[in-house]
C-alpha positions as CSV (number, residue, x, y, z in Angstrom):
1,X,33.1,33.8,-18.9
2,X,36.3,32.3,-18.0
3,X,36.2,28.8,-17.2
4,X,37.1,29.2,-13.2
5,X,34.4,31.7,-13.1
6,X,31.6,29.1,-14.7
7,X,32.8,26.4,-12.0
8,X,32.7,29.1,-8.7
9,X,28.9,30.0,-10.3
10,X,27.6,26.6,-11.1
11,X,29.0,25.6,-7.6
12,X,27.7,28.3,-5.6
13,X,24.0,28.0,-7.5
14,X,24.4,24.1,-6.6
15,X,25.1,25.6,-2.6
16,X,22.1,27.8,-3.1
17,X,19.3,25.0,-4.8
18,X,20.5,22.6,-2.2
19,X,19.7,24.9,1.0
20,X,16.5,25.7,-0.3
21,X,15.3,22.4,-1.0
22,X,16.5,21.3,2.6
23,X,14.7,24.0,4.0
24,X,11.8,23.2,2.3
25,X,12.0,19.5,2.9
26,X,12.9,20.0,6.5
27,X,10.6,18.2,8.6
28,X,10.8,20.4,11.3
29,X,11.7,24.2,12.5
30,X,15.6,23.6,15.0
31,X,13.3,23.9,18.2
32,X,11.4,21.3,17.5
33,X,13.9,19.1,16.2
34,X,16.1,19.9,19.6
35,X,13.2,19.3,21.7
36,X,12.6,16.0,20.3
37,X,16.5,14.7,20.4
38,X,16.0,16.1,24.3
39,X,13.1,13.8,24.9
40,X,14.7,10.8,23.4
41,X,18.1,11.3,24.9
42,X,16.0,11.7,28.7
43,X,14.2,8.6,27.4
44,X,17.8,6.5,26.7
45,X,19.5,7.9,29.9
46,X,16.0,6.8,31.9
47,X,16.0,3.5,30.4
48,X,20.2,2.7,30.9
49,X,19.0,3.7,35.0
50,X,16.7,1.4,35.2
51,X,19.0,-1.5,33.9
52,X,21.2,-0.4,36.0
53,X,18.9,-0.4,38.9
54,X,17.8,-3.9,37.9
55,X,21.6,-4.9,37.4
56,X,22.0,-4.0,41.1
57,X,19.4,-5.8,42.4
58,X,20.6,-9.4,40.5
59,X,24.1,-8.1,42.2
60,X,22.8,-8.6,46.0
61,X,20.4,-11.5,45.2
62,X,23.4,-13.2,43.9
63,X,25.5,-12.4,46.5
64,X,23.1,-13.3,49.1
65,X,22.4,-16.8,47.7
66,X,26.4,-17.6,47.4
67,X,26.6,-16.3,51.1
68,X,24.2,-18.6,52.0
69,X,25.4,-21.1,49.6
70,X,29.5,-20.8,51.3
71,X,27.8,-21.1,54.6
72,X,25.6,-23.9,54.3
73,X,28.4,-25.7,52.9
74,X,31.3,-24.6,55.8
75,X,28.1,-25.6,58.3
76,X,28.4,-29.1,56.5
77,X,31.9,-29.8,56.8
């Protein structure tokens, strides 16, 4: 065997040992796998809502107490 031909044979057995030990090292079937990157991406996208949500809510308190705060202080002067 030429040398070329010993490198494209010990690289495609390489190709070959590596796919079978991921497959049977995978943890889980592509389904299952897809299902669970779902469920956390819902669970990030639910969570960045809420913070928003809660971001909002500091927005108008804040607002409201410097609107009262300006017109207490124009009421003063």
């Amino acid at each position: 065997m030429k040398s070329v031909e010993k490198t494209v044979l010990t690289f495609a057995l390489g190709i070959a040992i590596g796919a079978g030990i991921g497959v049977l090292f995978a943890p889980d079937k592509g389904a299952c796998t897809r299902r669970k990157i779902k469920r956390e991406y819902d669970s990030y996208i639910n969570k960045i809502h809420d913070k928003i949500e809660d971001l909002k809510m500091k927005e108008k308190e804040l607002v409201e107490k410097l609107r009262k705060a300006t017109e207490s202080k124009s009421h003063e002067a």
